[in-house]
C-alpha positions in Angstrom: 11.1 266.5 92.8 14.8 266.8 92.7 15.5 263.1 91.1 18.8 261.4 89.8 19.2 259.0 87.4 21.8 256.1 86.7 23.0 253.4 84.1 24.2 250.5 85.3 25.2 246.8 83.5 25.5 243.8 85.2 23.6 240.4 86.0 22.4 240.8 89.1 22.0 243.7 91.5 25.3 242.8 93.5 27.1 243.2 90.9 26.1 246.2 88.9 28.6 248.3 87.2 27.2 252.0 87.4 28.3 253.9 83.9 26.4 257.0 84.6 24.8 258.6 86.5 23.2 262.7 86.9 21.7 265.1 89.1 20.9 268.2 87.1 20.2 268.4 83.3 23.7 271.2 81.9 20.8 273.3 80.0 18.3 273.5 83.3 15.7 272.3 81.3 14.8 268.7 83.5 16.2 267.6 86.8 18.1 264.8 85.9 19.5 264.2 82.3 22.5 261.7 81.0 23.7 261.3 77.6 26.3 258.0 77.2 27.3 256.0 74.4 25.4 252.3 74.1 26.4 249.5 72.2 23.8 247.6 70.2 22.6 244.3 71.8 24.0 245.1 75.5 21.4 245.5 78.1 21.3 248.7 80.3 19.3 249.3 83.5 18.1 252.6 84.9 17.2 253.8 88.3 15.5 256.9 89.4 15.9 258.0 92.4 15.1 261.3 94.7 18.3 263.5 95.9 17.4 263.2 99.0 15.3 261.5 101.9 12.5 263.3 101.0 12.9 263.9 97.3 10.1 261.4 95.6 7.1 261.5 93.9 5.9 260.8 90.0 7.9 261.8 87.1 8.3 260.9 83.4 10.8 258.6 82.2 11.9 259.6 78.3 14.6 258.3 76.5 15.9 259.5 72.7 18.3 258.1 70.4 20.5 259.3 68.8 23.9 258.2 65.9 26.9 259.2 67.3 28.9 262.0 65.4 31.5 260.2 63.5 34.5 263.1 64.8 33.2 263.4 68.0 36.1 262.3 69.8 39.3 263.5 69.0 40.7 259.8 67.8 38.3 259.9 65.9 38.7 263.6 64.3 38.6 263.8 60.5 41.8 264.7 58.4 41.2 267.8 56.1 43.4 268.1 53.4 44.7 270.8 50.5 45.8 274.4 51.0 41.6 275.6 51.5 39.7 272.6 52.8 36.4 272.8 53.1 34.0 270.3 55.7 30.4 270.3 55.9 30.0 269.7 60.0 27.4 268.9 62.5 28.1 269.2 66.6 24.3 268.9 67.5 24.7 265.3 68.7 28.1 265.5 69.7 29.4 265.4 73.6 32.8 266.6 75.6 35.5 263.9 76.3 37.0 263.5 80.0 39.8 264.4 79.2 38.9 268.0 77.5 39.8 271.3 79.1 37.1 274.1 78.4 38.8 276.7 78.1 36.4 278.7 80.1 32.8 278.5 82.2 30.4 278.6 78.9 31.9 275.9 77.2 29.3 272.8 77.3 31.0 269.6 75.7 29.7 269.6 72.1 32.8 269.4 70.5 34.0 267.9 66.6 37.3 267.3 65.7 39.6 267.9 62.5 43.1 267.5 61.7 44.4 269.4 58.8 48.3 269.9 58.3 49.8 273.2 56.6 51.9 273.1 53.5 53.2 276.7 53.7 54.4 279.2 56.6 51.6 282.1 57.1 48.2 283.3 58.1 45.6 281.0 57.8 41.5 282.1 58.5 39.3 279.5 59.7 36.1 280.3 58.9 32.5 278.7 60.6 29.9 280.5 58.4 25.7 279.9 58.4 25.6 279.0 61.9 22.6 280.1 64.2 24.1 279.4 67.6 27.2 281.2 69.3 30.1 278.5 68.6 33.4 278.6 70.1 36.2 277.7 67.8 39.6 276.3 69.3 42.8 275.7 67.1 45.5 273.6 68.8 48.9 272.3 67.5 48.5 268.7 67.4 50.0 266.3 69.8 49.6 262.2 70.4 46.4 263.0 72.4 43.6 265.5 73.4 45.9 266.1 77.0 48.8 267.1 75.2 47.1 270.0 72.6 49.2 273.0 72.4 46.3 275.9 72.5 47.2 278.2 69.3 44.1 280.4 68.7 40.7 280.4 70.9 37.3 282.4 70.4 34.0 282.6 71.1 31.0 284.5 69.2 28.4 285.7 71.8 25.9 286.1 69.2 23.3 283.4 69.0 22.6 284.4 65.0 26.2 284.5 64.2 26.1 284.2 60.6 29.7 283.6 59.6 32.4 283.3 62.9 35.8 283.1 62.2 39.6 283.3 63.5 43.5 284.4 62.2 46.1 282.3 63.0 49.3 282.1 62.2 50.4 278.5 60.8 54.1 276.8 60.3 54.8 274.5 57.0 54.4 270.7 58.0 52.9 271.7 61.6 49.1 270.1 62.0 46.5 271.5 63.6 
């Protein structure tokens, strides 16, 4: 059956604070999926529930943990530093902020941040190499926060095997990206 889900936290059912809640799994996979950030030792309820009047019946109930990707958030993104950094990354558990703009309809939310800051005028290559799913990689000029990026360079590989992805941009001495 068509079923949604919700978090809530609260006391006493008066009272509950709803912090999430989902009707259709992004990836089509399940009817209802959330992914939200807990905080060890708080207590969350879930409800289950059918779409509509006559949306009921059984269903399974899983839930998965999983560590929160340290640059997952752009406050959070790591600094890169040198004239050829180099990062060993990993989006698989990461998630979209509010506040992120995708840049177009296949963009799903699994973005990492990095800062890195150039020490000479010229063209830089950014290069996302080994990869086995089609990523899309987004340069911005960096601003106070993730509403304010300047877009500089965006692109996405429509190749699932991609291999090694990678874009050309053109970079300003002290500017950070």
């Amino acid at each position: 059956f068509d079923s949604v889900i919700s978090v809530y936290q609260g006391d006493a059912l008066p009272g509950l604070q709803k912090l999430a809640e989902n009707d259709e799994d992004p990836d089509g996979l399940r009817s209802s999926y959330l992914r939200l950030p807990v905080t060890g030792g708080e207590t969350y309820h879930f409800a289950v529930d059918g779409a509509t009047d006559d949306a009921f019946g059984q269903f399974p109930l899983t839930m998965h943990f999983t560590r929160e990707v340290a640059n997952d958030h752009f406050e959070n993104r790591i600094d890169l530093t040198g004239d050829s950094p180099s990062w060993e990354g990993d989006n698989q558990h990461a998630s979209g902020e509010n506040e992120e703009i995708p840049l177009d309809q296949s963009f799903h939310g699994k973005s990492v941040w990095y800062e890195w800051q150039s020490n000479y005028s010229g063209l830089m290559r950014l290069v996302v190499d080994g990869v086995d799913f089609s990523p899309h990689i987004l340069v911005f000029e960096v601003a106070d926060s993730i509403s304010q990026l300047i877009p500089v360079v965006y692109y996405q590989h429509e190749d699932a095997n991609a291999g090694e992805v990678f874009v050309n941009f053109q970079t300003n001495v002290g500017q950070s990206y």
